[in-house]
C-alpha positions in Angstrom: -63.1 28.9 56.8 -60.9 31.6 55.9 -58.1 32.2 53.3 -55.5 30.7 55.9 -57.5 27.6 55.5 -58.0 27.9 51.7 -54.6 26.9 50.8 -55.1 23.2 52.1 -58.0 22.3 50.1 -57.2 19.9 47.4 -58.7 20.3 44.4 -61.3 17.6 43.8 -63.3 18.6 40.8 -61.1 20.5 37.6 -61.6 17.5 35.4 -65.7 17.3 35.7 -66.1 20.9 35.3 -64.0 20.8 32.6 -66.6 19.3 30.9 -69.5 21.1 31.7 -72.1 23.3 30.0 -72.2 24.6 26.2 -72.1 28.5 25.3 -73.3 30.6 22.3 -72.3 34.0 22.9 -70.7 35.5 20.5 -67.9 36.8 22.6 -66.7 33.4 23.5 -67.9 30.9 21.4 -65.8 27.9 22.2 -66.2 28.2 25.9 -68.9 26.5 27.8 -71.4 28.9 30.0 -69.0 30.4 32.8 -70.3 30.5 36.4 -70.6 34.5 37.2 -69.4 36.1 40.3 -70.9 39.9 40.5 -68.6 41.0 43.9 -69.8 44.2 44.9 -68.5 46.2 47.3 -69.3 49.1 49.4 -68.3 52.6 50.1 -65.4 52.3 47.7 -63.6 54.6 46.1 -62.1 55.1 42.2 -58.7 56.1 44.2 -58.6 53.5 46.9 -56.8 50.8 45.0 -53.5 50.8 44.2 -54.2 49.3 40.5 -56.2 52.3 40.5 -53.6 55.4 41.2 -53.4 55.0 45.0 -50.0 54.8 46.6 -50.1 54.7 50.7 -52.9 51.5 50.4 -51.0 48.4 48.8 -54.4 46.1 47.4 -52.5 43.3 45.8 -55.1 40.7 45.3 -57.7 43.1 43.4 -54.5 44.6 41.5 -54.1 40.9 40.3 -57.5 40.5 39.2 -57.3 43.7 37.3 -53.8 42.5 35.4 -55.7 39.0 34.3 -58.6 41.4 32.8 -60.1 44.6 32.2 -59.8 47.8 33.9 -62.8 50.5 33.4 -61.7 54.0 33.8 -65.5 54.9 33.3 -66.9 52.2 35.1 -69.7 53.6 37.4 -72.6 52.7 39.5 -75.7 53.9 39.0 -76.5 55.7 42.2 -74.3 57.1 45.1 -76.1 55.4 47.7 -76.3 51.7 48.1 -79.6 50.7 47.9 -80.8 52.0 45.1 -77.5 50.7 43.1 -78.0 47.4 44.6 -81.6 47.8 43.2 -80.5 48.7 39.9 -78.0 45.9 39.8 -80.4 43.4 40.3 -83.5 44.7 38.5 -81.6 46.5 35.0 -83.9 49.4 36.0 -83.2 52.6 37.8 -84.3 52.9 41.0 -85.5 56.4 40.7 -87.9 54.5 38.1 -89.6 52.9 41.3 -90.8 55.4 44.5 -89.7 54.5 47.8 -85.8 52.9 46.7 -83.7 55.4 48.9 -81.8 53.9 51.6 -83.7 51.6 53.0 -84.3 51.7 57.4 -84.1 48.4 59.1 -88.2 47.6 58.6 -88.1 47.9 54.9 -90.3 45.6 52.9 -89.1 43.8 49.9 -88.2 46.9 47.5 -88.2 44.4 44.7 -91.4 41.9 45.0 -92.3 39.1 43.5 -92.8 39.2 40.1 -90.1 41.6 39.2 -87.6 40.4 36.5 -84.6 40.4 38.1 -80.9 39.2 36.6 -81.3 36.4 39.2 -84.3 35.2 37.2 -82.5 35.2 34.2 -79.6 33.1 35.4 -82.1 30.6 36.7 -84.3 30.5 33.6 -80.3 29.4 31.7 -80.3 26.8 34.2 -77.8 28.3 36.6 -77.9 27.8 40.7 -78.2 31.3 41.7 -77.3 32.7 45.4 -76.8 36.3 47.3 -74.5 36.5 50.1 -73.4 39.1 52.0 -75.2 43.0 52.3 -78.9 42.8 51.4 -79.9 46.5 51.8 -83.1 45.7 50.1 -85.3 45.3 52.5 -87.7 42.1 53.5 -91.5 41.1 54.1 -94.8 42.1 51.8 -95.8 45.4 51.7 -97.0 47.1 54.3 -95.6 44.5 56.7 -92.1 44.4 56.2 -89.7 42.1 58.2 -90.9 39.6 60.4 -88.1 39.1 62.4 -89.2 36.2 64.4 -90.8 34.0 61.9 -90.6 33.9 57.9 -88.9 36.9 56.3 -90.3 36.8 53.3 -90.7 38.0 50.1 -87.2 38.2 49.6 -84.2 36.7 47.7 -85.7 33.1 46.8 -88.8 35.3 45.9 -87.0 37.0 43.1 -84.8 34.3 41.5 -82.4 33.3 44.1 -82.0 29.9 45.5 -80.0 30.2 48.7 -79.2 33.9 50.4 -77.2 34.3 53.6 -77.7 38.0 54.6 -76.7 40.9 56.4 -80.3 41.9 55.8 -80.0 45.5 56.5 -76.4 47.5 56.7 -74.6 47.4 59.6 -75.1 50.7 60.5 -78.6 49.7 61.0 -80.3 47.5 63.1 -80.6 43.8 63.5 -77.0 42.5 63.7 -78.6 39.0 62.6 -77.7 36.8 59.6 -80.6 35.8 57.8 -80.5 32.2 55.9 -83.1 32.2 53.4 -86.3 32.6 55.0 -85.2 33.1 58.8 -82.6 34.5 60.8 -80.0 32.0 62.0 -79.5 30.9 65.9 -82.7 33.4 66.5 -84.3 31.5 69.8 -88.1 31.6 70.0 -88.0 32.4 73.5 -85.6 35.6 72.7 -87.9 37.4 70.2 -86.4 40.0 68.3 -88.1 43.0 68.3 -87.1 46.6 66.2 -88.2 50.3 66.6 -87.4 53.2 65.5 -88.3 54.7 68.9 -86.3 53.9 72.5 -88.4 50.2 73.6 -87.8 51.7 76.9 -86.3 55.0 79.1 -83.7 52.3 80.4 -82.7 51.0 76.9 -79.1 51.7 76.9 -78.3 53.6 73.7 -75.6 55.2 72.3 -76.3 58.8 74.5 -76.7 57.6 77.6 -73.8 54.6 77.6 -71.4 56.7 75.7 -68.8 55.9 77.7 -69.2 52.3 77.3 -69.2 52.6 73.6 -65.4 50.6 71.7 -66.0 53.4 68.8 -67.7 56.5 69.3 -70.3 57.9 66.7 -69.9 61.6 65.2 -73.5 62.0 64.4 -76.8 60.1 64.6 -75.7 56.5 64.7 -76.5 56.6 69.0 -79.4 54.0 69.2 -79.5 50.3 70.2 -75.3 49.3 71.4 -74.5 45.9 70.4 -70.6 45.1 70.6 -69.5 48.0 71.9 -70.9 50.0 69.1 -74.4 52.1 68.7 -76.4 51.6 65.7 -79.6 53.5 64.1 -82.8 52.4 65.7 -83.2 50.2 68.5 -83.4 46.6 69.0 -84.0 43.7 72.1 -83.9 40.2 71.7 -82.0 37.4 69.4 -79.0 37.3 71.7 -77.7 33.9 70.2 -78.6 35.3 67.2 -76.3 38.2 67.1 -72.9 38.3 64.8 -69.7 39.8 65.9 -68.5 42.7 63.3 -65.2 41.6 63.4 -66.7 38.1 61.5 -68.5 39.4 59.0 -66.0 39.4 56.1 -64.5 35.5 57.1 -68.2 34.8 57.1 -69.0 35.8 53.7 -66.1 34.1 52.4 -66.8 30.6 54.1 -70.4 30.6 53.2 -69.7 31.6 49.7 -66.6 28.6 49.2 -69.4 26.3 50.6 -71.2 27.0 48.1 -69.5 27.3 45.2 -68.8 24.0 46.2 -71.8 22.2 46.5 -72.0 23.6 43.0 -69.5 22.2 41.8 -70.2 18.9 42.6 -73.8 19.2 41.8 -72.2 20.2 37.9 -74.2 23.0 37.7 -72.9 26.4 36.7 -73.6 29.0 39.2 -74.4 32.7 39.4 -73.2 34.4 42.9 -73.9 37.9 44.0 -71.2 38.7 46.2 -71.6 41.9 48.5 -68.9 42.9 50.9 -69.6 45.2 53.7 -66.5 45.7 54.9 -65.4 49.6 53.8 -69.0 50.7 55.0 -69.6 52.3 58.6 -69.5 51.2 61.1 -65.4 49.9 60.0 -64.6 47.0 62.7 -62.1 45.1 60.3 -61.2 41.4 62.2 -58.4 42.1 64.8 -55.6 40.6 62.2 -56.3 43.7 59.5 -56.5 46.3 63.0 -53.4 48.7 62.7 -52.2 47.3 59.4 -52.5 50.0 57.5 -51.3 52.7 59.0 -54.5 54.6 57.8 -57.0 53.7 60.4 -60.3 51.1 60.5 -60.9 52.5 57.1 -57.6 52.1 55.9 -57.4 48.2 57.5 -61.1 47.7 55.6 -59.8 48.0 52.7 -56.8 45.5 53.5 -59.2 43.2 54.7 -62.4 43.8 51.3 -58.9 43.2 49.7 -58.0 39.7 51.3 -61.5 38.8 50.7 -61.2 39.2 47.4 -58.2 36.8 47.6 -59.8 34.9 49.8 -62.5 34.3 46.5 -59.6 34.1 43.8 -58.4 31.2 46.1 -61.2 29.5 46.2 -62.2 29.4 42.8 -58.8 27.7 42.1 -58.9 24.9 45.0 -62.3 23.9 43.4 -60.5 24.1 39.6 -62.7 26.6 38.0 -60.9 29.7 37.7 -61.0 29.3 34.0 -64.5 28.8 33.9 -65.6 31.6 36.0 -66.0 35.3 35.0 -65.7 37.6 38.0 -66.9 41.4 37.6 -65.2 43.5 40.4 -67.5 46.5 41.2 -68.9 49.3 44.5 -72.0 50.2 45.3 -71.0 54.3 45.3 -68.0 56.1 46.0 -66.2 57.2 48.9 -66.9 58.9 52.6 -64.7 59.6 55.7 -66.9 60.8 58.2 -70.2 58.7 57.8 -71.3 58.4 61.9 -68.3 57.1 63.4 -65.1 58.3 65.1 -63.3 56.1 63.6 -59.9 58.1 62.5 -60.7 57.8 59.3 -60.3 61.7 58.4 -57.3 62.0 61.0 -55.5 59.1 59.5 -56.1 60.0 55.5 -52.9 61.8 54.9 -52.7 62.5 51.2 -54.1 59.7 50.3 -57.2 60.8 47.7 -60.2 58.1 47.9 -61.9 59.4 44.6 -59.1 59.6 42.9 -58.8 62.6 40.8 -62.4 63.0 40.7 -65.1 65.5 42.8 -67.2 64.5 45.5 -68.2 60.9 47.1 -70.8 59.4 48.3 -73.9 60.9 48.4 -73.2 63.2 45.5 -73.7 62.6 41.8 -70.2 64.2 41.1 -67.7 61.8 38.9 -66.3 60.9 42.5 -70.2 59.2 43.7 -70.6 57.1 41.0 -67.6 56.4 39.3 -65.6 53.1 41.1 -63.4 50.7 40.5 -64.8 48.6 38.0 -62.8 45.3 36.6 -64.0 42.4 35.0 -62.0 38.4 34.9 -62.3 35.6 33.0 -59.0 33.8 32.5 -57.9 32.3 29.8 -60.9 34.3 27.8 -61.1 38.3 28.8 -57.7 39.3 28.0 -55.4 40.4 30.3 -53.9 43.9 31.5 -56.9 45.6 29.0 -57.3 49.7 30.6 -60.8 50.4 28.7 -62.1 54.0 28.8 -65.1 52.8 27.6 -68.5 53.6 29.9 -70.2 50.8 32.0 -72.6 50.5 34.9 -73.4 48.1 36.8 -76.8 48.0 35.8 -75.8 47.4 32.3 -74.6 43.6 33.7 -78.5 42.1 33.3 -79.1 42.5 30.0 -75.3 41.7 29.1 -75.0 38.6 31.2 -78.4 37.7 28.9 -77.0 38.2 25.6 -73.9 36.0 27.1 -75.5 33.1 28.4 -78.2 33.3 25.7 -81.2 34.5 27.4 -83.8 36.5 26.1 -84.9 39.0 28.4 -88.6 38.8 29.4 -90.7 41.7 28.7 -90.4 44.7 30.9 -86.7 43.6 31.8 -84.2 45.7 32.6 -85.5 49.1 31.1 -82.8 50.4 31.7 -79.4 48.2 30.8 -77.4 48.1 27.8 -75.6 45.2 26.5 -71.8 46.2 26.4 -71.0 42.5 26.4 -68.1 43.1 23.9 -66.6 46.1 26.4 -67.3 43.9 29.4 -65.3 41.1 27.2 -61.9 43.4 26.5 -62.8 43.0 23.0 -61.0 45.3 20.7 -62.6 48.1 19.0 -65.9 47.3 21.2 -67.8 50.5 22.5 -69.8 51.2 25.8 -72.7 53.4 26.4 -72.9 56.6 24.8 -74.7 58.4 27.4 -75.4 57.8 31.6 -77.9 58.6 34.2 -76.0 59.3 37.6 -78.5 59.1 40.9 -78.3 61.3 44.0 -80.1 60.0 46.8 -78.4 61.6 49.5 -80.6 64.8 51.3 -81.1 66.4 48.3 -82.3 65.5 45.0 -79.8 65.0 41.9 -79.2 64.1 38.7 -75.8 63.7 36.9 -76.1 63.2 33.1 -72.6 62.1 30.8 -72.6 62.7 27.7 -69.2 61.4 26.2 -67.1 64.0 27.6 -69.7 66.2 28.6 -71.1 66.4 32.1 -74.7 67.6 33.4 -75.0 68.1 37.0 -78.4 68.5 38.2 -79.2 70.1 42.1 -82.6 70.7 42.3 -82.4 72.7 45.5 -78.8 73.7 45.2 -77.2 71.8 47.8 -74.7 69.2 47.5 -73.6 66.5 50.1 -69.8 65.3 50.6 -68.6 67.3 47.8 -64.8 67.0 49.2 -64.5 64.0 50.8 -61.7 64.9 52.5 -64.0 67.2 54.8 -66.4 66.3 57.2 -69.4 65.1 55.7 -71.9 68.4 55.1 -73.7 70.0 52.7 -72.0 72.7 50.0 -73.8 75.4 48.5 -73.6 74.5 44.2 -75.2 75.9 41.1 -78.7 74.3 40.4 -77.4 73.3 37.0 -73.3 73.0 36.3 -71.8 71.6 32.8 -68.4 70.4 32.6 -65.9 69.0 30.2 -64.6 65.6 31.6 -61.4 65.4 29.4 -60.3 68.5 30.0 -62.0 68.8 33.4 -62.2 65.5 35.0 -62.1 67.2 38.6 -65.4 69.1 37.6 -63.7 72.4 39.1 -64.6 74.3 35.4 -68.4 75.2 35.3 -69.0 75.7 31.8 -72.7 76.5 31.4 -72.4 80.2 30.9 -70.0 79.3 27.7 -72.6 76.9 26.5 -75.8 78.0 27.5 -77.4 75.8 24.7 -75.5 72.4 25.6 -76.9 73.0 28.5 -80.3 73.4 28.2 -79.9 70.8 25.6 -78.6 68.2 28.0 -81.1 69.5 30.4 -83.7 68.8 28.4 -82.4 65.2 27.4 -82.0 64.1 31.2 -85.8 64.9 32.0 -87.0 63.7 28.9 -85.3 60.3 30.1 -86.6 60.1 33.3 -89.6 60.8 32.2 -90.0 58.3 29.5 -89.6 55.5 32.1 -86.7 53.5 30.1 -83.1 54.3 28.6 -82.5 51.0 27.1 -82.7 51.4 23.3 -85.2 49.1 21.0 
């Protein structure tokens, strides 16, 4: 169902809930233990919201949700890629931590395996129903196997603390364009095996090269493999036919499955933790036909109307059931911005002035300000106070061990190395304080580091290249110094390089950043 259809619910359940669950965190003591949304999106930039600075993309329902909460202006993910952000999210511990956590290809294994900790586990173990809906990214199957497309997929979500999952199991960029329900994909007939390869199954495969003409969008660069909808993908695929999803349904889809289940929730009187991701900013763009043209900026451009509306579409939902009040929402991206990512899809041509990192450097891909730091707002009516701008420094993998300390769960040994508790900054509490210091992950084509220190900035290029450093460009790679420092307030664009004026800051922070990575774990004792 769709947010059309939202508005003639009737709300069946505000009274029991009401009721439900006792809390002992100290930031909200009187208030029973809130159902958690995390809703992550991708591909999103600081400067693509208008509560955020932007002025030719009107994003009204996320603007709300920042004006009943807090705003971060240093709210950042930990990596400028998605998977090993989504890895960090879930796990407390940086990706770069564990080998093999770069963007994952479409026969991935499980990245995180049983046995992990994960912040799933944690809600489960407080005696929340936990699910994941939307882009996986994380890969699927045991070791050295990987997906098994045509019977059980797993290890996967219910094998690391969720109970239900409904998945775009890759990105949609990448091959299958399946939805996977827990343990299989959905629809899939046994007599229409799927079957994926990252070589042509056959010289009459149609592919993005030789079909060209047939393709709805055209790719820029190497997404030209297996066409399904008009639209070429990397790697090649046959089989699942009444398996396969339509783009245009992915973002209704998310939202139906995810009021179903809030739902059943509801009714079952159990509080509820739901990770939320999005797709709809990411390549390739197809936007459902009633966002197409809206905003005047291209598919990109009618994305973000329609991650926007989903949003909404959430809000809504959470109020039909009649626990707005007793849900805390946390608003987040997976990495920052990127025009040109495969696809001719205007979204260069169409920009205008409009600035999707804000006024920060770089995008996706890169570990300038612009790659990591995103829109970040947390929710809770009626408890997080509203229309709070925090300057304070969070990360999205920071949310594990914070969520613990709120619904009173230790964390298990070997738990989230590397997450902080900034419960009281999450909270809009005044006076409280964030990190002090942040790791910033490249996983692009080249290997980086950024390191924030307060205001000061370490930018680390170990082979002095740098990947979408203006985003507004065609997406390359820029020649930069192996080793930059910068002053974020009076620098915030990164445009200064300041490491000859402070050689010793530099090395200093140098040093710091390896000696961190090294060690293994950033969370304090």
């Amino acid at each position: 169902m769709w947010i059309s259809e939202f508005e003639n619910y009737r709300c069946l359940f505000a009274l029991t809930v009401s009721l439900l669950f006792g809390l002992s965190t100290p930031a909200a003591q009187s208030k029973p233990k809130p159902n958690v949304i995390i809703f992550i999106t991708d591909d999103l930039g600081y400067g693509d919201l208008s509560c955020y600075g932007a002025d030719r993309i009107e994003t009204p329902n996320i603007d709300q949700l920042a004006a009943g909460g807090v705003r971060f202006t240093s709210g950042y993910c930990t990596a400028s890629t998605c998977t090993p952000t989504r890895f960090s999210l879930l796990t407390g511990t940086a990706a770069f931590r564990q080998p093999g956590t770069n963007i994952a290809p479409p026969d991935s294994p499980a990245l995180i395996q049983p046995g992990t900790p994960t912040i799933a586990d944690m809600f489960r173990d407080a005696g929340y129903a936990t699910a994941a809906i939307g882009k996986w990214h994380l890969g699927l199957g045991a070791p050295e196997e990987g997906p098994q497309w045509n019977g059980k997929l797993a290890p996967g979500p219910l094998e690391i603390g969720f109970d239900y999952c409904f998945l775009l199991p890759t990105t949609n960029d990448r091959v299958p364009q399946v939805y996977v329900e827990n343990h299989h994909v959905l629809n899939l007939d046994p007599n229409d095996p799927i079957v994926v390869s990252k070589t042509k199954p056959h010289p009459d495969h149609p592919d993005g090269k030789t079909h060209r003409h047939t393709l709805k969008m055209d790719w820029s660069h190497g997404h030209n493999g297996t066409i399904h909808n008009g639209i070429s993908r990397i790697w090649y695929y046959t089989g699942g036919e009444k398996a396969r999803f339509r783009d245009e349904d992915l973002a209704e889809e998310w939202a139906s499955r995810s009021h179903d289940w809030m739902k059943a929730q509801v009714e079952a009187e159990k509080p509820f933790f739901l990770y939320l991701a999005t797709h709809d900013i990411h390549v390739p763009r197809i936007p459902h036909e009633r966002f197409q043209g809206k905003s005047e900026m291209g598919y990109r451009g009618d994305a973000l109307l329609e991650m926007d509306f989903s949003v909404g579409a959430m809000m809504a939902s959470l109020k039909e059931l009649g626990i707005e009040k007793e849900t805390l929402v946390v608003f987040c991206s997976d990495n920052g911005p990127v025009m040109d990512d495969g696809y001719a899809d205007e979204a260069l041509e169409k920009l205008g002035d409009h600035k999707a990192g804000g006024p920060f450097k770089g995008g996706k891909y890169s570990v300038y300000e612009g790659g990591t730091r995103t829109p970040f707002i947390t929710s809770w009516p009626g408890t997080i106070p509203g229309g709070v701008v925090s300057d304070e420094i969070v990360a999205t993998h920071d949310l594990y061990a914070s969520f613990a300390e709120l619904v009173g769960e230790p964390l298990v040994e070997d738990a989230a190395l590397d997450s902080l508790n900034v419960l009281p900054a999450l909270m809009g509490e005044n006076g409280a304080k964030g990190r002090e210091s942040l790791i910033q992950q490249g996983n692009g084509k080249v290997v980086a580091f950024g390191y924030r220190e307060g205001d000061w900035k370490l930018v680390r290029y170990d082979k002095g290249k740098a990947q979408n450093v203006i985003v507004e460009r065609k997406l390359g790679l820029t020649n930069v110094p192996k080793l930059a420092l910068y002053n974020l307030a009076d620098d915030p664009g990164e445009a200064v390089n300041l490491a000859e004026k402070h050689p010793e800051r530099l090395q200093a922070m140098a040093k710091r950043l390896q000696d961190k990575v090294d060690a293994g774990r950033t969370r304090e004792p």
